[in-house]
PLY file of the C-alpha trace (Angstrom):
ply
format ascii 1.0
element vertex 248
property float x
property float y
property float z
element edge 247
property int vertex1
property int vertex2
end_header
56.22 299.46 -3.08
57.73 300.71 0.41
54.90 298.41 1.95
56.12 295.67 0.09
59.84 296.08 0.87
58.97 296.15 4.67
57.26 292.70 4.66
60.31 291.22 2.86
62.84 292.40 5.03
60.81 291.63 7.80
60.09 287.93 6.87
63.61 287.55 5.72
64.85 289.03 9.13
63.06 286.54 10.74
64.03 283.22 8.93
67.23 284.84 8.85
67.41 284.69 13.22
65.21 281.62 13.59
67.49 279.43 10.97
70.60 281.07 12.74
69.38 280.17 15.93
68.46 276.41 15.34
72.11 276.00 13.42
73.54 276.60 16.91
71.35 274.57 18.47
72.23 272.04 16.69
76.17 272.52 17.09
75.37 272.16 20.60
74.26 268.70 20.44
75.14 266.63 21.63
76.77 268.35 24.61
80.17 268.13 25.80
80.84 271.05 28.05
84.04 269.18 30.42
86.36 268.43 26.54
87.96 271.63 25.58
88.63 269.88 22.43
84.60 269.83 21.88
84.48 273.71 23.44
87.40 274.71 20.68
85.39 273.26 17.74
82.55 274.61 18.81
83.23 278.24 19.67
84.65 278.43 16.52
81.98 277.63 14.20
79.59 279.97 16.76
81.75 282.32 16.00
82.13 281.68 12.37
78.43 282.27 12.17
78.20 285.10 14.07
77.31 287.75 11.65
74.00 285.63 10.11
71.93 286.51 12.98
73.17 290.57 13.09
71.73 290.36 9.17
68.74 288.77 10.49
68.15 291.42 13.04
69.32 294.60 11.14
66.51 293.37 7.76
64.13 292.84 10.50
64.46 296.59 12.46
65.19 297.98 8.88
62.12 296.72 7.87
60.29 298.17 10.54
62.07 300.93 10.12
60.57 301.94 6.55
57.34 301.20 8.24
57.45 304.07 10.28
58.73 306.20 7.66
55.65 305.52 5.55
53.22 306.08 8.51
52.49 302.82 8.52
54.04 301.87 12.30
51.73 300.89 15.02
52.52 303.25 17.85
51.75 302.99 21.64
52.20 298.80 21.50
53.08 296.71 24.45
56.44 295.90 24.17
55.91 292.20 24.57
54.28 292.02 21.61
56.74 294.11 19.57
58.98 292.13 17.33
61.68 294.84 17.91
62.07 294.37 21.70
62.47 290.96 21.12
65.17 291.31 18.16
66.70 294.12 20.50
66.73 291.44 23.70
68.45 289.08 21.49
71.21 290.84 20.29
71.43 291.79 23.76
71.97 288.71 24.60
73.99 287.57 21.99
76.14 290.41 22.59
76.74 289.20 25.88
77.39 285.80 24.61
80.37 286.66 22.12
82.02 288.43 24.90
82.01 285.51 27.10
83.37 283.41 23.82
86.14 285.81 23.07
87.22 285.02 26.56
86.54 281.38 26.42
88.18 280.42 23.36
91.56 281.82 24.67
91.39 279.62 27.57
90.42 276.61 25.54
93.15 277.28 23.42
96.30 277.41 25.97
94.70 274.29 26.79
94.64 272.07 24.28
97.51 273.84 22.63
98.86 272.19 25.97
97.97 269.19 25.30
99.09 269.11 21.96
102.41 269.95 22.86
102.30 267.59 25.48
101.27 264.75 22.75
104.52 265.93 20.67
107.00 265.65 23.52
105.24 261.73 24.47
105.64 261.48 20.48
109.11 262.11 21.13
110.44 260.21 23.98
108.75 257.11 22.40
110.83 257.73 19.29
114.08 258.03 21.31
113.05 255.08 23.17
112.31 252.98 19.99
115.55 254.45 18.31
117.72 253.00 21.40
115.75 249.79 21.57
116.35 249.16 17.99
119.48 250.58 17.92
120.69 248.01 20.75
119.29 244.81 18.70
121.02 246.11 15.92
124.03 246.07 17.73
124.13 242.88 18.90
123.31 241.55 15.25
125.97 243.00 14.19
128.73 241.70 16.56
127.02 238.20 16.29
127.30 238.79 12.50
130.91 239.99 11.88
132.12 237.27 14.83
130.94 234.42 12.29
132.35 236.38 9.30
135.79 237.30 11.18
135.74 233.15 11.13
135.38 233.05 7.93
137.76 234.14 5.54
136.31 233.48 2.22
132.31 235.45 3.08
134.74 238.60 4.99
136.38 239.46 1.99
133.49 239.19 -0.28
131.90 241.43 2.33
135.41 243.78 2.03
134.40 243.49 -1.38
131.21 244.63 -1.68
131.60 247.72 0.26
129.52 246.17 3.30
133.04 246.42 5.51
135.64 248.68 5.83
139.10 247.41 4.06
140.36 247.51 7.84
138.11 245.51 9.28
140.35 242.58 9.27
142.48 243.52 12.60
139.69 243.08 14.86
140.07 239.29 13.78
141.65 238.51 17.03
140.80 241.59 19.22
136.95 241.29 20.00
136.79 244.23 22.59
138.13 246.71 19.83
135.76 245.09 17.63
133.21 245.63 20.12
133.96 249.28 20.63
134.31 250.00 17.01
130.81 248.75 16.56
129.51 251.00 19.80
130.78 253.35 18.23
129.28 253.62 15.03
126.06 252.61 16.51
126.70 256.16 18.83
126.88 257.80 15.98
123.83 256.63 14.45
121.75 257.66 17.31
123.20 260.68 17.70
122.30 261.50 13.97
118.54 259.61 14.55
118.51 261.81 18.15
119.19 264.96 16.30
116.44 264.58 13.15
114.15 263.73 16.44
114.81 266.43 17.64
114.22 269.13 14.98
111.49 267.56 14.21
109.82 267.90 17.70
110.72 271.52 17.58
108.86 271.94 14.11
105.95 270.32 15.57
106.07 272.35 18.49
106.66 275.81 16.67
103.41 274.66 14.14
100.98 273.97 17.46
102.09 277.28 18.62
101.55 279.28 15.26
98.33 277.64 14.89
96.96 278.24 18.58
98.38 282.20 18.08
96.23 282.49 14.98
92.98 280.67 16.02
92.93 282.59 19.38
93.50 286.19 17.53
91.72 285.27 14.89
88.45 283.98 16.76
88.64 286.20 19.82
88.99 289.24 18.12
86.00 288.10 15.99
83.88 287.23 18.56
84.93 290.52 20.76
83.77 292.47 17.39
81.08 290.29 16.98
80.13 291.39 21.07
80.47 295.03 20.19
77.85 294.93 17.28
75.57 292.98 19.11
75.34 295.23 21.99
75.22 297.88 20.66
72.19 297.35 18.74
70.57 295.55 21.53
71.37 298.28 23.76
70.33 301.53 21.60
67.26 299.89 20.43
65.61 299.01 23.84
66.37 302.42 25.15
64.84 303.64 22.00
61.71 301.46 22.37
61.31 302.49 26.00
61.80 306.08 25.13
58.62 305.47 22.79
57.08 303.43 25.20
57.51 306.26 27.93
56.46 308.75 25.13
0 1
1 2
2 3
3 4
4 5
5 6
6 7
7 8
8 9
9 10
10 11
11 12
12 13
13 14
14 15
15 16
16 17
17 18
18 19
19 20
20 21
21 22
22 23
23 24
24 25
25 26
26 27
27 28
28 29
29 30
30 31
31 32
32 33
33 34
34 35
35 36
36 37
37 38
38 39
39 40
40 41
41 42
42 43
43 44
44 45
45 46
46 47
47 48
48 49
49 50
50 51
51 52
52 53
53 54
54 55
55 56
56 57
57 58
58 59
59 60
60 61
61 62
62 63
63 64
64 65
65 66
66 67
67 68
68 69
69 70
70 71
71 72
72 73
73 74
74 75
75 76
76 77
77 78
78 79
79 80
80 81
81 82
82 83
83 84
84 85
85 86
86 87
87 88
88 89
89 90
90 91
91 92
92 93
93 94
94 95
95 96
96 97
97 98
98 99
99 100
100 101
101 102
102 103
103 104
104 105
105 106
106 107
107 108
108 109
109 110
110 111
111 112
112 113
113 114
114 115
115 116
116 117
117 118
118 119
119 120
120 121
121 122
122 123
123 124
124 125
125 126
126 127
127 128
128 129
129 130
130 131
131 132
132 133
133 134
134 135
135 136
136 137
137 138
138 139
139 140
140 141
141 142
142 143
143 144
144 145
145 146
146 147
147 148
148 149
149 150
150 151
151 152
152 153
153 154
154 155
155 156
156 157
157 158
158 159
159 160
160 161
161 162
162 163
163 164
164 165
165 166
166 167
167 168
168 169
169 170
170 171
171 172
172 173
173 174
174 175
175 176
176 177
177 178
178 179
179 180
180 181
181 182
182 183
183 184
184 185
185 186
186 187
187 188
188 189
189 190
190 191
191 192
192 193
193 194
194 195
195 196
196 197
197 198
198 199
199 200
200 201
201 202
202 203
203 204
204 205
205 206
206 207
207 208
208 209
209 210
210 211
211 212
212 213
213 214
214 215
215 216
216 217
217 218
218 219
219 220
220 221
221 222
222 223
223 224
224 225
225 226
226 227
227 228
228 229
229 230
230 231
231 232
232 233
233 234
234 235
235 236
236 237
237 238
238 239
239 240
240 241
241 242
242 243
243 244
244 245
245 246
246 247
């Protein structure tokens, strides 16, 4: 049975790594290495997948490994033809890899956490300038407007009336420039109000790019450093130990 359990861990070890492998090469493709937007995405997902090819490689060396303890291992093999050496290179490698990721990925996000922030102040100023554009139309309406209505007596007080004027609105009938102030004024208001809303709302935004680019960095840097450790240090202890034999 022992014989049997070694060829399944084995094979499964090995489609394990291979189908790991060609899943990031196909994240890779279609290459974009100058968009850190494109790096973000995908470091993450490398990461993400990170552990499927340490299962791969610990079925296939635990397979080998019940080979030897049956007697069953093939001693005194050139290493280049020794599945181990190469699972052992790989996670080597791989190793190597996630600790160049865990230092990547924090780059790529103060970058684009950059540019995001970046987007939400643009986002910003264009709503301030809108807010004044329209707010200086509105104006003007509105002195046109309550010019004709100051004209005419019978539409003002059904205006007073409906609640669209204020009861007082009847002594700027022969004073435009208070009526004129009285109508900056409210429009001042206005944008003050609009300018304020804008402006908690920009440091929402802000505060939610930051939270977000604080979590994805820990949470995918300290996954990938982890992810460097393991690697390594199965690469590392099982080519020393396959040399040793080698050696032996």
């Amino acid at each position: 049975m022992s014989p049997l359990a070694a060829i399944a861990l084995k094979l499964v070890g090995i489609v394990t790594i291979v189908s790991a492998l060609l899943d990031y090469l196909i994240l890779l493709i279609p290459p974009n290495l100058t968009n850190p937007q494109w790096q973000l995405a995908t470091t993450t997902q490398i990461v993400d997948r990170g552990i499927v090819p340490l299962v791969g490689i610990a079925l296939l060396l635990t397979g080998f490994w019940i080979d030897n303890s049956v007697g069953r291992a093939v001693r005194g093999r050139n290493l280049v033809t020794d599945l181990r050496f190469w699972a052992c290179l790989l996670g080597t490698l791989l190793g190597l890899l996630y600790l160049i990721l865990s230092v990547l990925h924090i780059n790529n996000v103060r970058i684009t956490s950059q540019q995001a922030l970046t987007q939400v102040g643009n986002e910003a100023n264009q709503a301030t300038t809108q807010l004044e554009q329209q707010l200086s139309t509105e104006l003007t309406q509105q002195q046109t407007q309550l010019s004709a209505l100051l004209e005419n007596e019978a539409l003002l007080q059904q205006a007073i009336q409906s609640g669209q004027l204020p009861q007082d609105i009847e002594q700027f009938r022969n004073n435009p420039e208070a009526l004129n102030q009285f109508l900056q004024q409210r429009a001042d208001e206005a944008q003050q109000r609009l300018q304020t809303e804008i402006g908690t709302r920009r440091q929402q935004a802000e505060q939610r790019v930051r939270t977000e680019a604080w979590k994805s960095g820990l949470r995918i840097s300290l996954s990938s450093l982890i992810l460097a450790i393991g690697y390594s240090v199965i690469g590392w202890i099982g080519l020393r130990r396959l040399m040793s034999l080698t050696r032996s």
